[in-house]
C-alpha positions in Angstrom: 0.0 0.0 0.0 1.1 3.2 -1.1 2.1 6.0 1.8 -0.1 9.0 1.9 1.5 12.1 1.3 3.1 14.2 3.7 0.2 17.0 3.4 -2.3 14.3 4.2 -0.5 13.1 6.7 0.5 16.4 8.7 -3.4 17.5 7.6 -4.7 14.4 9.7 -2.4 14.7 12.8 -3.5 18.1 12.8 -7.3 16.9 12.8 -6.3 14.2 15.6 -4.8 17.4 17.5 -7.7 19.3 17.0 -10.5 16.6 17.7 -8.6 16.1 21.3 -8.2 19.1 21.9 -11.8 20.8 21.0 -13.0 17.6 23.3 -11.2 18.3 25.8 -12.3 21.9 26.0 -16.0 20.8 25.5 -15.9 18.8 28.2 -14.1 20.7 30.5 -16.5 23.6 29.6 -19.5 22.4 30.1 -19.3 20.6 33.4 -17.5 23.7 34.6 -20.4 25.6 33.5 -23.1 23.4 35.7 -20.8 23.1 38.1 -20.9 27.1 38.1 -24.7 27.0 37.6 -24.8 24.6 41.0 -22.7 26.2 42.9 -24.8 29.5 42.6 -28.4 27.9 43.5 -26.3 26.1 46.3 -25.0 29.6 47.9 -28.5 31.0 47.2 -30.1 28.2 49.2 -27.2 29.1 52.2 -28.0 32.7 52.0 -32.1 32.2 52.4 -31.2 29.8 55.3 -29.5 32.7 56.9 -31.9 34.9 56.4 -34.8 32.5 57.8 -32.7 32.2 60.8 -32.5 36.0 61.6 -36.4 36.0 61.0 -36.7 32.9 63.6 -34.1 34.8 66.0 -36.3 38.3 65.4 -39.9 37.2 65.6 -40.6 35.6 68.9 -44.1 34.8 67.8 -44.7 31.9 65.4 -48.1 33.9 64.2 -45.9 36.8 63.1 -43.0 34.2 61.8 -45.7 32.4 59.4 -46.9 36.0 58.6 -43.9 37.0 56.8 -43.0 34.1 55.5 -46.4 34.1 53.7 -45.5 37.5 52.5 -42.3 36.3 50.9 -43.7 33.3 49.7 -46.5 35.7 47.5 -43.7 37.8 46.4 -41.4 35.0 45.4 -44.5 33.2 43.8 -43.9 29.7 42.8 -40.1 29.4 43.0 -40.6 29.5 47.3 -40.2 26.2 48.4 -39.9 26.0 52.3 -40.5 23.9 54.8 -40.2 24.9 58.5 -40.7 22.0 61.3 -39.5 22.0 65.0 -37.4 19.6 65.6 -39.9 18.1 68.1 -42.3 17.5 65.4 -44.5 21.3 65.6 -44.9 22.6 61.8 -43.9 26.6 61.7 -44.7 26.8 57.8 -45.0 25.0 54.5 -45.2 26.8 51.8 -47.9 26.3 48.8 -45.4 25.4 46.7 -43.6 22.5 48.7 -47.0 21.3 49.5 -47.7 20.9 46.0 -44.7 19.2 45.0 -44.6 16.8 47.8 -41.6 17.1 49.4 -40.7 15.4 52.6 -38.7 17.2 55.2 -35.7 15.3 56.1 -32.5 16.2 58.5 -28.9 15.6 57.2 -27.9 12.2 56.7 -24.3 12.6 57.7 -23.8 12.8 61.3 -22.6 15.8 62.4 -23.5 18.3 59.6 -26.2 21.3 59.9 -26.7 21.6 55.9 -27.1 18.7 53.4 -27.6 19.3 49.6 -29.5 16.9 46.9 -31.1 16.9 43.7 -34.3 15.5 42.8 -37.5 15.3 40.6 -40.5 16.1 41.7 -43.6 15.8 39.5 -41.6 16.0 36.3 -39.2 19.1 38.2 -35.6 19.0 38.7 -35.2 20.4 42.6 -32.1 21.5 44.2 -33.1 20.9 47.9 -31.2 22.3 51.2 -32.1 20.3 54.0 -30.8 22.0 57.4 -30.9 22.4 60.8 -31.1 25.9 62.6 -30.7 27.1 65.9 -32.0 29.8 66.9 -33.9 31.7 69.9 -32.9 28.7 71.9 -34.9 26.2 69.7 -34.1 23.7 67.1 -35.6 23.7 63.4 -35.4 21.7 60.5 -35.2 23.7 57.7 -35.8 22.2 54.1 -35.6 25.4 50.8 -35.7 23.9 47.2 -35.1 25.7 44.1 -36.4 24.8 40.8 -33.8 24.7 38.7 -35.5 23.8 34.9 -34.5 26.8 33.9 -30.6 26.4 34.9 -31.0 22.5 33.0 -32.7 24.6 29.7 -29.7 26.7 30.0 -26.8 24.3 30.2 -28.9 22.0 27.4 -28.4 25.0 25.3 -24.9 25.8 25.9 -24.1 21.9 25.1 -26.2 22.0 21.8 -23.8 24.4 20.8 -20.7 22.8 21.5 -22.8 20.0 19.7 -23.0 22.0 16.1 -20.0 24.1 16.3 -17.4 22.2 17.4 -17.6 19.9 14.3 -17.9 22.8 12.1 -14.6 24.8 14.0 -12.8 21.0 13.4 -14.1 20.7 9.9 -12.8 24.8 8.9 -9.7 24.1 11.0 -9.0 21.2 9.6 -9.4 22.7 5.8 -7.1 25.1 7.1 -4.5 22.9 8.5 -4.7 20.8 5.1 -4.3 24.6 3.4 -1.0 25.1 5.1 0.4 21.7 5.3 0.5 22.0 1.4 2.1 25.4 1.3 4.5 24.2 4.4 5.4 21.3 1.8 5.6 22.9 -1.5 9.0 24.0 -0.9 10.3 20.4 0.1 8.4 19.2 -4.0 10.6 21.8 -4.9 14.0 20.9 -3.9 13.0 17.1 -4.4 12.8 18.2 -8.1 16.1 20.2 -8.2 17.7 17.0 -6.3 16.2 14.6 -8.8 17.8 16.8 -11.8 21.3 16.3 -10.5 23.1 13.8 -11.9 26.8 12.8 -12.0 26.6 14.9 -15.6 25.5 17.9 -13.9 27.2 17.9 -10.0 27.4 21.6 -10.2 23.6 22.3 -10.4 22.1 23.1 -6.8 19.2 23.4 -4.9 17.1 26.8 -4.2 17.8 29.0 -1.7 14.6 29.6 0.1 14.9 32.5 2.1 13.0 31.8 4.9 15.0 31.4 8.1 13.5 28.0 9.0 14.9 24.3 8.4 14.0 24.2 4.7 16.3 27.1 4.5 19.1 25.2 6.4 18.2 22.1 4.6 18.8 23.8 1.0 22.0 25.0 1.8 23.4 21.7 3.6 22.3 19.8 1.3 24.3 22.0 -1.5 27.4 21.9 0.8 26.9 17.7 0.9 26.7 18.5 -3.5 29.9 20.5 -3.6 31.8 18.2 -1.5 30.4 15.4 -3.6 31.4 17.3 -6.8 34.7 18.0 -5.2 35.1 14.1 -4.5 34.3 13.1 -8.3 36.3 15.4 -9.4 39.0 14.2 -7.2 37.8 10.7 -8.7 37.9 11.7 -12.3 41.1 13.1 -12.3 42.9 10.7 -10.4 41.3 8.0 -12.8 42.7 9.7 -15.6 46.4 10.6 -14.0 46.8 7.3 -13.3 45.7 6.0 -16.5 48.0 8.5 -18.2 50.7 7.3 -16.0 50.2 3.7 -16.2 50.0 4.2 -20.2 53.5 5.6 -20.3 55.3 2.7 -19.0 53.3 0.3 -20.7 53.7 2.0 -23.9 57.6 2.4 -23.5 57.6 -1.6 -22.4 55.4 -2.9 -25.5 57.5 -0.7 -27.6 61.5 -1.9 -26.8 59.5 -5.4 -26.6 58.3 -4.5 -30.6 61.8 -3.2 -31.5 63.7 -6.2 -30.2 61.2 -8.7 -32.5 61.7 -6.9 -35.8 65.0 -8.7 -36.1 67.5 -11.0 -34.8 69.6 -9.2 -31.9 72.5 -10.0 -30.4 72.7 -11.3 -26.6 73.7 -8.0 -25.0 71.3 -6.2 -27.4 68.5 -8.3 -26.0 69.9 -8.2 -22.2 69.3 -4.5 -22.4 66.3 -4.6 -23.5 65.6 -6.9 -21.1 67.1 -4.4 -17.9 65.1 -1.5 -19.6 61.6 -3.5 -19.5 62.4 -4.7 -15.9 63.2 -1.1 -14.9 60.2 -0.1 -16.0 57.9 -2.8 -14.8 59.5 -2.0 -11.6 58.5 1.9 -11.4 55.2 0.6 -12.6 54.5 -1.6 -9.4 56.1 1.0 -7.5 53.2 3.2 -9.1 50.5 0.5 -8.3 51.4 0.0 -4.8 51.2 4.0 -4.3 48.2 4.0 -5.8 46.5 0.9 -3.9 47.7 2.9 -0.6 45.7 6.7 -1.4 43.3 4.7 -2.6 42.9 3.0 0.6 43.5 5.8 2.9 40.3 7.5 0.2 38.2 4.8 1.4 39.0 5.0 5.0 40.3 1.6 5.3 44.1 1.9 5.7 43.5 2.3 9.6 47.2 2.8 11.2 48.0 0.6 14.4 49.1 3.0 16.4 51.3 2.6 19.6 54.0 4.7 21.5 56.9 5.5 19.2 59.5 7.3 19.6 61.0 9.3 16.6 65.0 9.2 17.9 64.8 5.6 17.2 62.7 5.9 13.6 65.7 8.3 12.4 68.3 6.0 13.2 66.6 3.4 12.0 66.6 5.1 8.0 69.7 6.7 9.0 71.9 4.4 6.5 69.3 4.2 3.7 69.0 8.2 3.9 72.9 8.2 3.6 73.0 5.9 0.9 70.4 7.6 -0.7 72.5 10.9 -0.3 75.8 9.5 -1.6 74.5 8.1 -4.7 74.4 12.1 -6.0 77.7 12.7 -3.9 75.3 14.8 -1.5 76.5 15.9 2.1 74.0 14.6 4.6 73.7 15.9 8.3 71.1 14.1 11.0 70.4 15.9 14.5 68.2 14.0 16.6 66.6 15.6 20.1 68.5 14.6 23.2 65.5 13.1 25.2 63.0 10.7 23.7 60.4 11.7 21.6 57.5 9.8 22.1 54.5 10.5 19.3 51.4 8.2 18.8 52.5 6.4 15.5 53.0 3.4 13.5 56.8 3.3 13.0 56.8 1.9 9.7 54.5 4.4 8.4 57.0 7.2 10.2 59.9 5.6 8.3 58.2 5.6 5.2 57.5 9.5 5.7 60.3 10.5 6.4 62.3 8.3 3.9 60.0 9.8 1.1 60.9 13.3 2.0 64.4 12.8 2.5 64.3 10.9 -1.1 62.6 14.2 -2.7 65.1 16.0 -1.3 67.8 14.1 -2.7 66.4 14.1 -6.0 66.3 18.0 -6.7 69.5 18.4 -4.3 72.6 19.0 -7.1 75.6 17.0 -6.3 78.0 18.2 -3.7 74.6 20.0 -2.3 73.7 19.4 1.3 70.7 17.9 3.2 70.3 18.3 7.0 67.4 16.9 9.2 66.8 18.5 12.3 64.2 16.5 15.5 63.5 18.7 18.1 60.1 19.5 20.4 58.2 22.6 20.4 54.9 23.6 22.0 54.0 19.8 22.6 54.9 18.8 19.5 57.8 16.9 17.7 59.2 18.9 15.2 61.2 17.5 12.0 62.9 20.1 9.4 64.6 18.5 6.3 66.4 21.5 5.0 68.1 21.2 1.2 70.2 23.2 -0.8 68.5 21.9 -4.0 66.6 24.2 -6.6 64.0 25.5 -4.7 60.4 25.2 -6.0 58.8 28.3 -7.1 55.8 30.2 -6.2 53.5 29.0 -8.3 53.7 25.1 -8.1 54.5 25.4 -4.2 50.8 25.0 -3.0 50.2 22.5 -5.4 53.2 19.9 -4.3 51.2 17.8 -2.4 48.6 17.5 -5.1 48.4 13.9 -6.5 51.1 13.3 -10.1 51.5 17.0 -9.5 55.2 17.8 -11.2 56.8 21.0 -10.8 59.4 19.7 -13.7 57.8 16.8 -15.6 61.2 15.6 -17.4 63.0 15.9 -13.8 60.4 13.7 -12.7 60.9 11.3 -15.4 64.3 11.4 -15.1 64.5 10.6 -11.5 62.1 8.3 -11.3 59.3 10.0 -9.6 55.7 8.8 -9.8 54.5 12.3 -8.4 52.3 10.3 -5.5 55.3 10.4 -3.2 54.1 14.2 -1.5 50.7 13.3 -1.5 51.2 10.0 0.5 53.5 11.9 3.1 50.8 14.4 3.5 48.3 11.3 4.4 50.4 9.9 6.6 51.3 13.0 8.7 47.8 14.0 9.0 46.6 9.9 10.0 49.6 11.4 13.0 47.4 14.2 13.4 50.5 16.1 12.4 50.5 18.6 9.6 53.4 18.9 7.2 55.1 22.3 5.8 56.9 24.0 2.7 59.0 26.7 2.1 60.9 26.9 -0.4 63.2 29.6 -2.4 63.9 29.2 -5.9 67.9 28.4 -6.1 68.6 28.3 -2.4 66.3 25.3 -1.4 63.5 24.1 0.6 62.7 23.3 4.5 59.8 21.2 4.6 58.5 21.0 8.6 56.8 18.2 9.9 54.6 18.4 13.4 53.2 15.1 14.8 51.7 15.6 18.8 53.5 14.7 21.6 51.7 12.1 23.8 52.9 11.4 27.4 54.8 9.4 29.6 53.0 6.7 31.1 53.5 6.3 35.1 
């Protein structure tokens, strides 16, 4: 079964709302008004049974006391209904109304209490009935006052045949209304669902509307368009790595099928054919070299090279690739220099991921370092931090390429590169690595003096 829309959906929780909260209100208001309506014929009832006790403790006479009851009873007309009796069984008055309706004179059920209250029918009336006992003069009466109250019940009948009719039609315009601004709450979101639906991986740089209405569709639009920019970021990322690699992988290949080619035209000699043998292995080795660099950023892209980390302490990862850096370094007849700190540097790291850091920025350095040039490394702590400078006195890198050095294939000098080897992942895997160290990493560089390049990687500390 098909989900309803959201409108309807919203439109009918709103009715639910509504329908509990109108009943609520209805019934709420129209006990409170009976109980209101009670509540005043009750305090009438008290304040004629005061009054009938200050004529009992006034008039000493029962002649005179029956008198002007009589006269209240003809101005008050049918509503006075009273019944006076001593509480030794001597009637003091009755009026012609409680004679007419029946009523029986009765003392307070509960023990203890001078004033009961109860509702009854009497010949097709509804009664509210006081039934008292009064003190006064020295004597004891029992005191019974009833007021009619059909007119109170025609009243509260009324006020409930109007919740009746118009709280269905208030749900039934309310709810119209609620359905009216469900669909204009929601036409924005059929809006952006369309502008979503029309962005493909064709057309990543489309994005959603703006609406300018300071609410969450507003902050939804522009999240959602900062989630599209990183995505178009990341494909493009994708794309071009896809296509550097296959350009770099082509080269290779291409150089390999072609000596392989030249050597079958004709017969060659042994030495001919052993050098073209040493050439194709060369190559095939840079090419795994590129393959393996590009299996580990592609890893570290998808978040699963995960470095097992543990205390390490860098004096002991530079003199661990102290010889291969020297060897490195004399093969160009390069002077190289190593400082280490003179207390223990401990970092959070994996150590063979440090010596393979460090080893690709010492090898960098070597290979734009001239001969007879010099290459110093430098481990020292700063602000809770170890700190590594590798300083050269190679050709510098200039202005323009220098923020783009850690840029995957990136190549300041593309036949240097080829020359030496270079695949042009070598920066960008440093970078990854440093920052897996939550370290950062550095340049700066002059052209024809050199570069420093300064690594950071947090201190951690001593355990007990």
């Amino acid at each position: 079964m098909q989900p309803l829309p959201l409108r309807v959906r919203l439109a009918a929780w709103y009715f639910v709302v509504l329908c509990l909260a109108f009943g609520a209100f209805s019934l709420f208001a129209f006990f409170e008004v009976r109980g209101s309506i009670q509540s005043a014929v009750d305090e009438g009832l008290r304040d004629r049974a005061a009054d009938i006790r200050e004529l009992l403790e006034r008039q000493s006479s029962p002649e005179q006391v029956k008198h002007e009851l009589a006269e209240g009873s003809s101005v008050r007309g049918e509503d006075d209904i009273l019944q006076i009796e001593e509480t030794h069984g001597e009637w003091v008055y009755s009026s012609v109304s409680a004679l007419r309706y029946g009523l029986q004179l009765a003392r307070p059920g509960k023990p203890g209490e001078k004033v009961e209250f109860s509702t009854m029918y009497s010949k097709g009336m509804p009664l509210r009935i006081l039934n008292g006992q009064l003190q006064a003069a020295d004597k004891m009466y029992d005191v019974q006052i009833a007021a009619p109250m059909d007119d109170f019940y025609e009243a509260v009948n009324r006020f409930r045949l109007v919740l009746l009719f118009s709280v269905p039609a208030l749900l039934l315009v309310a709810s119209a209304g609620g359905y009216w601004l469900s669909r204009k709450a929601v036409a924005p979101v059929g809006e952006i669902a369309r502008a979503a639906q029309s962005i493909s991986e064709h057309e990543l740089s489309k994005r959603l509307p703006i609406l300018q209405t300071g609410d969450e569709l507003q902050s939804l639009s522009e999240t959602s368009n900062e989630m599209f920019s990183r995505l178009e970021s990341a494909f493009k990322r994708v794309t071009q790595f896809t296509a550097d690699a296959s350009h770099e992988l082509r080269t290779p290949i291409a150089l390999m099928r072609t000596r392989t080619e030249v050597a079958l035209r004709k017969p060659r000699s042994e030495g001919e054919y052993k050098e073209t043998i040493v050439r194709i292995h060369q190559e095939s080795e840079r090419t795994s070299a590129l393959i393996e660099n590009l299996m580990t950023l592609a890893r570290a892209d998808s978040g699963n090279e995960a470095l097992q980390v543990t205390p390490t302490d860098l004096n002991e990862v530079f003199l661990e690739i102290s010889e291969p850096a020297k060897l490195l370094a004399e093969g160009k007849s390069i002077h190289y220099q190593q400082r280490l700190a003179e207390t223990p540097l401990r970092v959070s790291g994996n150590a063979p991921s440090l010596r393979r850091l460090f080893l690709i920025l010492i090898d960098n350095a070597v290979k734009y370092t001239p001969p007879e040039g010099r290459i110093s490394v430098a481990l020292d702590a700063s602000d809770g931090a170890a700190v590594t400078e590798i300083r050269d006195t190679g050709v510098g890198i200039s202005p323009t390429d220098l923020p783009h050095i850690f840029e995957r294939f990136y190549r300041a000098d593309e036949s240097r590169s080829r020359e030496s080897g270079g695949t042009g992942l070598g920066l960008s895997i440093a970078k990854w690595i440093a920052e897996a160290h939550h370290g950062s990493i550095s340049v700066v560089s002059k052209v024809g003096e050199g570069s420093v390049i300064r690594v950071q990687i947090p201190l951690v500390e001593d355990g007990p």
